[in-house]
ZAVOKOL-256517 format. One record per residue (C-alpha): residue in one letter; x, y, z. Coordinates in steps of 0.001 Angstrom, whole numbers, plus 500000, padded with zeros to 6 digits. Example, Ala and Ser with C-alpha at 12.3 -4.5 7.8 and 13.67 -1.06 7.14 Angstrom:
BEGIN
a512300495500507800s513670498940507140
END
This chain:
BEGIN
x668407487684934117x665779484955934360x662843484601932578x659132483268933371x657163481319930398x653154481078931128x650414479721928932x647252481016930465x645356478272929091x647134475831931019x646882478007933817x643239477630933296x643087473652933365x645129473688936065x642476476164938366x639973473424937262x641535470281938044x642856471594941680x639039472777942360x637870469146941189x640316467410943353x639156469851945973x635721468787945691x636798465333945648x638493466333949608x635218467731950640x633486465156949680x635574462544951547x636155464954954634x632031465099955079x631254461552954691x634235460944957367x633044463286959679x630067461525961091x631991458317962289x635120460191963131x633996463241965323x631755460870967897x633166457818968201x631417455211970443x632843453527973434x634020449846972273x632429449021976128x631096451251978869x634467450895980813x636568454210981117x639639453032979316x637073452338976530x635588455971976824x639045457571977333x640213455635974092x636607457206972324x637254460245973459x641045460224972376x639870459511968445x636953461653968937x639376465000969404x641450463716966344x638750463734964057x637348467147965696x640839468472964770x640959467043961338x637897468446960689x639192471777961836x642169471377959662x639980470161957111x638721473340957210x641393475496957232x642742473266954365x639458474066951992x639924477851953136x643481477822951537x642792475467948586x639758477456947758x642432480756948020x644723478822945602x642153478055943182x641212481652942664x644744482469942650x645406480434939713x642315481788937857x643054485288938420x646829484820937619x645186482684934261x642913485740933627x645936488342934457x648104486642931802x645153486348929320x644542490591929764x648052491158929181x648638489289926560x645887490872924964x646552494248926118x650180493152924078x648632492039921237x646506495078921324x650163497157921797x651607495596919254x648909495943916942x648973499843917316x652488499909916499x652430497496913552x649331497642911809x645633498997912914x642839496848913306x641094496325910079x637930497995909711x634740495958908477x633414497732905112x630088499639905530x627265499701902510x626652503309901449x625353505625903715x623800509033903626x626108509985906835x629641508766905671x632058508797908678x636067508018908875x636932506165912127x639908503904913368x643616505117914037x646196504367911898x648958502270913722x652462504101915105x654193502620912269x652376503941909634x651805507495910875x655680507617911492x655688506696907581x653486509251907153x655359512019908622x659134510798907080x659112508810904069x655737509980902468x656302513876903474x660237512934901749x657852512205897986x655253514463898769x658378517282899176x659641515902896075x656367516144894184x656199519754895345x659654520448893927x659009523302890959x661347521535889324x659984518366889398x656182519779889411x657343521751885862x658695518358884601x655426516480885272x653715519097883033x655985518972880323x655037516332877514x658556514398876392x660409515649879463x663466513574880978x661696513025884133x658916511894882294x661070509554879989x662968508384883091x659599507227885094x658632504889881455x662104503671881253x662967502625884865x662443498892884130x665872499213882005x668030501209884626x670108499316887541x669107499918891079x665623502707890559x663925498955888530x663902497150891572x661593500149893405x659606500768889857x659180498282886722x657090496416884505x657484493387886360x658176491755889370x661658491690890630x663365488129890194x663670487672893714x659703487192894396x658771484277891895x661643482495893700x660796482779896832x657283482095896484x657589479398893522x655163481595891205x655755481924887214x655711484977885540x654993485131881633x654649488106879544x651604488269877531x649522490841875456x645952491922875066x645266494175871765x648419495256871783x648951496097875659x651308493729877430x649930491816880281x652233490628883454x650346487266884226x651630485684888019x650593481993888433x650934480430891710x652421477522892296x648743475813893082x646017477433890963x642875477229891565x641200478873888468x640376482439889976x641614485389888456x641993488797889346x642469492336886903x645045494190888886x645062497605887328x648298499305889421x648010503334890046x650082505891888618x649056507143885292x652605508472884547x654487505599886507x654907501730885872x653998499462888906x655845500251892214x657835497387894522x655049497667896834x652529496996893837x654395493764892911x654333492748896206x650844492458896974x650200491353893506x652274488133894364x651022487940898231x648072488106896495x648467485179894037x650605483077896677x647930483177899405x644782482091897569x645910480710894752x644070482936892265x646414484357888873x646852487692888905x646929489484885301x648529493191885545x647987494816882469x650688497530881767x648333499975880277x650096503222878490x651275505712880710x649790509563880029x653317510205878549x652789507233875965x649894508378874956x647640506664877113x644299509132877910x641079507669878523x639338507326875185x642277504599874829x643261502923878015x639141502518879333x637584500668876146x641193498443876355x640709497883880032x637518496894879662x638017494509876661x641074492731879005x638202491863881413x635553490871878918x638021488247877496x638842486910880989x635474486211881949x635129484144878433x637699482485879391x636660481747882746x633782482803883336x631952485671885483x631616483748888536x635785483444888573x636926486717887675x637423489765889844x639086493487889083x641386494890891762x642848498594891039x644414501484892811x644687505267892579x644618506044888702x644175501787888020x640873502558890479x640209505364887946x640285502602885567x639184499834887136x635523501583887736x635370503336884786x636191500136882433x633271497952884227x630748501039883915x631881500443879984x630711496846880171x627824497914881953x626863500456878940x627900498119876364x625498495160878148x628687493162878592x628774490162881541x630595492176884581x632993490601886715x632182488935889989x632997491957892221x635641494571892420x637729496249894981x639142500017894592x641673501262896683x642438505303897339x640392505378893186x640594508971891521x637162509220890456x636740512673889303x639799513540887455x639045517041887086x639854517807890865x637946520360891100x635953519706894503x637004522697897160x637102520066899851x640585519105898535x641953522057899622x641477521077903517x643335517759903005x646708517691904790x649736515085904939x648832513905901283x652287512692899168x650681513423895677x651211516041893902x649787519439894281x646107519729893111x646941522099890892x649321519745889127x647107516984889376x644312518786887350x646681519808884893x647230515666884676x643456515341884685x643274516967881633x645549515443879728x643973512207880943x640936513165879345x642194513956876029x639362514696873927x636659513708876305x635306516335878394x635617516109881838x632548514574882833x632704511855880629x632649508501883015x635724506705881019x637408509769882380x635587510322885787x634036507725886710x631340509820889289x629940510534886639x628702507325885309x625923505183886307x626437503199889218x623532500711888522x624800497363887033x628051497088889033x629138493936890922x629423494082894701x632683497343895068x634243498014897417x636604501390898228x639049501786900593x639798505608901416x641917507352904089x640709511008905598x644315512383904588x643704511311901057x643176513654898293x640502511774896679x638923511299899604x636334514293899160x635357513122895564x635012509272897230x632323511117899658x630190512526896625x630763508420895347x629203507705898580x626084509874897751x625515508592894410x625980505084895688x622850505723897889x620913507487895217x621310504878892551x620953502286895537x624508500601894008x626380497608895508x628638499434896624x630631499285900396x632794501751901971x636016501202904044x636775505290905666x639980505131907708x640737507750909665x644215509050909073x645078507284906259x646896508880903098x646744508110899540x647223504546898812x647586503496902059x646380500278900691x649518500165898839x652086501705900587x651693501477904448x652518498654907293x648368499331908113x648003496959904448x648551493738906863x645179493288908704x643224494328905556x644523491685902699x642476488766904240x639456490646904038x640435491767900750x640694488251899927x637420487493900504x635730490611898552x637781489616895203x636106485833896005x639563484313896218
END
């Protein structure tokens, strides 16, 4: 088997240098032409004229070569061009292949509109995900079993999912901190701190740079996932900023609203006196997006500084799940709505419903730092994220809107698509 290596851009310089030289030719070939196509007689005598004839014809044929010569080089030129173009398409129409397969094209967040729309195409990889592993938890989820077990306060599966930092083998998917392995490999240090109480999983990089970001990981009823610890790292390793996870108390610990918000929110008021405002950013997902919004609508209330901006991903923002748009959602790996407003509930406590620390919809918008939400159209939170749209436009909030089309809950989080996106991420935490 052989095998052909081209670099269109040398292809490129090439095509130009062969087109100079060929102007250099035509040059040369016109300036010759005049003393070599009618050369004079040295004398009048015939030998003389037959000799001047004799060089005459030569340079009438060179000049016809000539010719034929710019005919073909001009050819080759355009030949190496298009072959330089040719290899450019394809390797774009590969990169463009490949991109499909791995990860979609990231799509640019849009400011709250009146006319909310989902576009893009989730790549081949993660809609394979979606229809295997993610349909293998959602199935799980939807066990009556396991769905009976989620509702039942002290139960062992409940017990299991706070306790799986302490059993071999199920702590490296789920845990209350990062597994060994990533620290290591990325030269980051991981301390275990506490904030009234709460314990607080701070990841230093090796070089910071005096950023900081409030990573509030989803759940509710589950510690952070592999995935989770991941990006949190990725996160830390790539810009530099340290990334403070607080491991809030799950709803089986007692953690509802009332408690987790106010605690939440304190957690970011002390980082930006630390800090400062300017260098302090809140990141959360799913229930932590719950959180996230709800604890810097608190600040807002309370006239506290907010944080420089904040970025939600898949955020359950009306806990009650109530809106009859959920019902058309399909390929979602949560739990049944049903169950999930059963969770709402306890969530709340002894709030009501509508209380912002427990859906944040329902707070005022106006305050907030520049937000941005990330939201899939398979995602069960994705109706109530529409209704945040509307509100957003209303109370004319800061806040920008990333609809993928596709997408499930999380996808953030859990899917190969996460790979275009964390750069721009990046840049909306101001890291």
């Amino acid at each position: 088997m052989s095998y052909v290596i081209a670099a269109p851009e040398m292809l490129a310089a090439a095509a130009a240098d062969v087109a100079g030289i060929g102007s250099s030719l035509s040059e040369a070939n016109a300036a010759a032409a005049t003393q070599t196509t009618g050369v004079l007689a040295a004398a009048e005598d015939e030998v003389s004229a037959a000799i001047a004839a004799l060089f005459s014809t030569h340079g009438q044929g060179f000049q016809a070569l000539s010719t034929q010569a710019a005919a073909f080089h001009a050819q080759f030129v355009q030949a190496l061009k298009s072959s330089a173009s040719a290899y450019t398409g394809t390797e774009a129409q590969a990169a463009n292949l490949l991109g499909s397969i791995f990860a979609a094209p990231a799509i640019t967040p849009v400011p709250a509109t009146g006319n909310p729309t989902f576009t893009g195409t989730p790549s081949l990889l993660t809609r394979l995900e979606n229809a295997t592993l993610l349909q293998v938890v959602g199935g799980f989820f939807k066990l009556p079993v396991v769905d009976n077990q989620l509702l039942t306060p002290g139960s062992p599966l409940l017990w299991l999912f706070a306790h799986t930092s302490n059993i071999p083998g199920i702590s490296l998917i789920d845990s209350d901190s990062p597994p060994k392995f990533l620290p290591l490999l990325l030269g980051e240090t991981v301390q275990h701190t506490t904030y009234d109480g709460m314990p607080v999983v701070q990841i230093t990089p090796a070089h910071p740079d005096g950023n900081y970001v409030v990573a509030m990981h989803g759940g509710g009823f589950l510690q952070p996932l592999l995935t989770s610890w991941i990006d949190y790292s990725m996160l830390a390793h790539q810009t530099g900023a340290t990334i403070e996870v607080p491991m809030y108390p799950l709803l089986q610990q007692g953690g509802t609203a009332g408690v987790v918000v106010p605690k939440m929110a304190g957690l970011i008021e002390s980082e930006i006196a630390a800090h400062g405002a300017s260098h302090v950013s809140v990141l959360g997902d799913s229930a932590g997006g719950s959180m996230a919004l709800a604890s810097v609508e608190y600040l807002v209330a309370n006239n506290e500084t907010v944080p420089a901006s904040m970025v939600l991903l898949s955020p359950v923002v009306d806990n009650s799940w109530s809106n009859p748009d959920i019902a058309s959602i399909r390929g979602n790996w949560l739990p049944p709505a049903s169950t999930m407003q059963q969770l709402g509930k306890e969530w709340a406590g002894n709030l009501p419903m509508n209380n912002y620390e427990v859906s944040p919809l329902y707070g005022s918008l106006k305050g907030l730092p520049p937000t941005y939400v990330y939201a899939g159209s398979q995602d069960l939170v994705a109706p109530d994220l529409l209704l945040l749209q509307q509100e957003a436009v209303a109370q004319g909030a800061p806040i920008s809107f990333v609809l993928a089309n596709g997408e499930t809950h999380d996808w953030l989080i859990v899917t190969p698509d996460t790979l275009h996106y964390w750069p721009q991420i990046d840049q909306e935490l101001g890291i």
